[in-house]
C-alpha positions in Angstrom: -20.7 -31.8 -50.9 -22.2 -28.7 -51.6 -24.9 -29.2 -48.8 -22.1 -30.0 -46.1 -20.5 -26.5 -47.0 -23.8 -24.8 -46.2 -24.3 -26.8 -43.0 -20.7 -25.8 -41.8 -21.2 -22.4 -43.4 -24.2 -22.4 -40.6 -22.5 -23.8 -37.6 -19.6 -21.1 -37.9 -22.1 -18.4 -38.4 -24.5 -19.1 -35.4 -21.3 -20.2 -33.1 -20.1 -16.9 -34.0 -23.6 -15.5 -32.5 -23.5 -17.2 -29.5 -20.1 -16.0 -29.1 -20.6 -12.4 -29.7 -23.4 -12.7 -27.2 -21.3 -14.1 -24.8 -18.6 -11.4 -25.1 -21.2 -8.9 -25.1 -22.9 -10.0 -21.9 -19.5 -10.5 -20.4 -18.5 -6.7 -21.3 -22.1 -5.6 -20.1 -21.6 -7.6 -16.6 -18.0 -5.9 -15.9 -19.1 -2.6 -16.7 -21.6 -3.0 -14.1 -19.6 -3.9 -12.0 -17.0 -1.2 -12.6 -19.4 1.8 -12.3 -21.8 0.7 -9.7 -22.9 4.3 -8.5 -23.2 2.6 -4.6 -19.7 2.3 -3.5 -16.5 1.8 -4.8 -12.9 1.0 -3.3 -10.4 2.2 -5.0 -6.7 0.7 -5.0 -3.6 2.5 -3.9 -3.5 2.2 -0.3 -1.1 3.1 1.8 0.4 5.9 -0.4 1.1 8.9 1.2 -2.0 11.7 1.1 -0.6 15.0 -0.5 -0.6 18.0 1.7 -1.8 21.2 0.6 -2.8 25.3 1.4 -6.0 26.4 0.5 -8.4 28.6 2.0 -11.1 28.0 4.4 -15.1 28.5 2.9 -14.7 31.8 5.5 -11.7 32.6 3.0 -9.1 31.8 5.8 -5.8 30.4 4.8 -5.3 26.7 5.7 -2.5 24.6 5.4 -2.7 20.6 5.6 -0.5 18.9 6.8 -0.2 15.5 9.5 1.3 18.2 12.4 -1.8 17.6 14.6 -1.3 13.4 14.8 -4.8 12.8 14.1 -6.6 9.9 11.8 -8.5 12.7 9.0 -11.1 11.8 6.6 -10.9 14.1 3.5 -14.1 14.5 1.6 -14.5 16.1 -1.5 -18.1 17.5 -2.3 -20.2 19.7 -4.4 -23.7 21.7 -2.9 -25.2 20.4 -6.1 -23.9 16.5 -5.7 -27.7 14.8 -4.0 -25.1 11.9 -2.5 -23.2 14.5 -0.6 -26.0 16.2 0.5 -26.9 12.7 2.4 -23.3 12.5 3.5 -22.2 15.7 4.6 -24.9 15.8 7.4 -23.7 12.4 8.3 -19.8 13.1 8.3 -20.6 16.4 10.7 -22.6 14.0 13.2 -19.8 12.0 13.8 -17.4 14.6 13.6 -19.7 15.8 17.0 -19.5 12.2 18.5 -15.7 12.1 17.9 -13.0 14.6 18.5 -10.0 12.1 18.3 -10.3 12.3 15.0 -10.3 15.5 12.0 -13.2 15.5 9.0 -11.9 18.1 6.6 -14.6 18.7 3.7 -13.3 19.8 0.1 -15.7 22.0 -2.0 -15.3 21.7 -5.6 -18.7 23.9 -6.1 -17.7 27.1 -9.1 -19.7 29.3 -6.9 -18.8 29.1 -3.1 -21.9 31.1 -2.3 -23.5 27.9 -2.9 -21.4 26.1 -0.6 -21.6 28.4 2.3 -25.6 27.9 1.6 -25.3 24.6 2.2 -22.8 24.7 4.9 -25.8 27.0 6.8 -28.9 25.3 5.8 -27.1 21.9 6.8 -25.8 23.2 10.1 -22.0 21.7 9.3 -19.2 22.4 11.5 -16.0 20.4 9.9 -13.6 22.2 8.7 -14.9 23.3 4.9 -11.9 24.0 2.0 -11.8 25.6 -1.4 -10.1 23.4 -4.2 -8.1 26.5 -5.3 -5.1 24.6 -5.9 -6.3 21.5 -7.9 -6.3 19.3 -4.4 -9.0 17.1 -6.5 -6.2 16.7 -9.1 -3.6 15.9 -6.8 -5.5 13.4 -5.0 -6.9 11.8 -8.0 -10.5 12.6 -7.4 -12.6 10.8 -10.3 -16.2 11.8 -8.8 -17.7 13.5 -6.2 -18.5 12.5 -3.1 -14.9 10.6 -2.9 -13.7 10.3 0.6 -10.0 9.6 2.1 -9.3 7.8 5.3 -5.9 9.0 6.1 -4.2 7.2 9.6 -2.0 10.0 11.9 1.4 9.4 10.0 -0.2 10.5 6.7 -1.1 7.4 5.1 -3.9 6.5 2.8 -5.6 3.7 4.4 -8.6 3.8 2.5 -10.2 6.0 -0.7 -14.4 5.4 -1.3 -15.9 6.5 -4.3 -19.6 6.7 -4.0 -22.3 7.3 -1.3 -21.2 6.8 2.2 -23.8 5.5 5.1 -22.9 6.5 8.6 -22.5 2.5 9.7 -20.1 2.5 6.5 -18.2 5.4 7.5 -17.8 4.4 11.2 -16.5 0.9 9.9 -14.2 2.6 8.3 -13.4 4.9 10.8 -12.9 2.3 13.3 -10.1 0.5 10.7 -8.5 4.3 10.8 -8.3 4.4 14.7 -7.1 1.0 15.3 
């Protein structure tokens, strides 16, 4: 009797091993998944992008707004962020190739001296913002670079969070356009 205690006592214990493994692999596996530092889409589209006044890095006012009728990828960045500083560049080239649509670039940097370095030692010609009035917060910025594709009428069509490449950028792009 005694015996057939232990051995049950033992087959509960290790089941609840392999269990606990289980769950912990499965946790580990969806985390992964979750904050994969590549690229992320996030949910909510169609939803309206705020509009906003801020200044210009040159310290001109600038109000946003959908007046101009044109598809606009927002993208919020930092000097200091090494995934924006492959993506900036990138965003600017095909702001160049493509004047039917605006790139508008929101600097969260504390110091905007740095980001008017940048802006110079990177050559970049789309329009550059100040967050002064908590745009990131309004937008629902998690982490930096996080970039909006907003269609003519206003509408978020797509929100990435993570490094953009330029083939990723003009796919989305080309699902903003048409």
């Amino acid at each position: 009797m005694k015996t057939k205690n232990i051995f049950k006592l033992k087959t509960a214990f290790f089941s609840g091993i392999i269990l606990f493994f289980i769950f912990l692999i499965s946790v580990l596996f969806f985390n992964q998944i979750r904050t994969n530092p590549d690229i992320s889409l996030i949910e909510n589209p169609n939803k309206i992008a705020p509009t906003f006044t801020t200044s210009q890095i040159n310290g001109e006012k600038y109000v946003f707004n959908f007046e101009s009728k044109l598809p606009t990828v927002i993208t919020f960045w930092a000097s200091w962020c090494p995934p924006c500083r492959k993506e900036m560049p990138i965003l600017d080239e095909i702001q160049k190739e493509n004047d039917s649509i605006r790139i508008i670039g929101i600097n969260i940097d504390e110091d905007i001296g740095d980001a008017k370095e940048f802006i110079s030692q990177y050559n970049i010609s789309f329009l550059s913002l100040i967050d002064e009035e908590f745009i990131t917060i309004k937008y629902g910025v998690t982490k930096i670079p996080e970039t909006f594709f907003i269609d003519p009428e206003g509408k978020i069509i797509s929100r990435v969070s993570g490094n953009l490449t330029k083939d990723k950028i003009k796919l989305l792009i080309d699902d903003l356009v048409n």
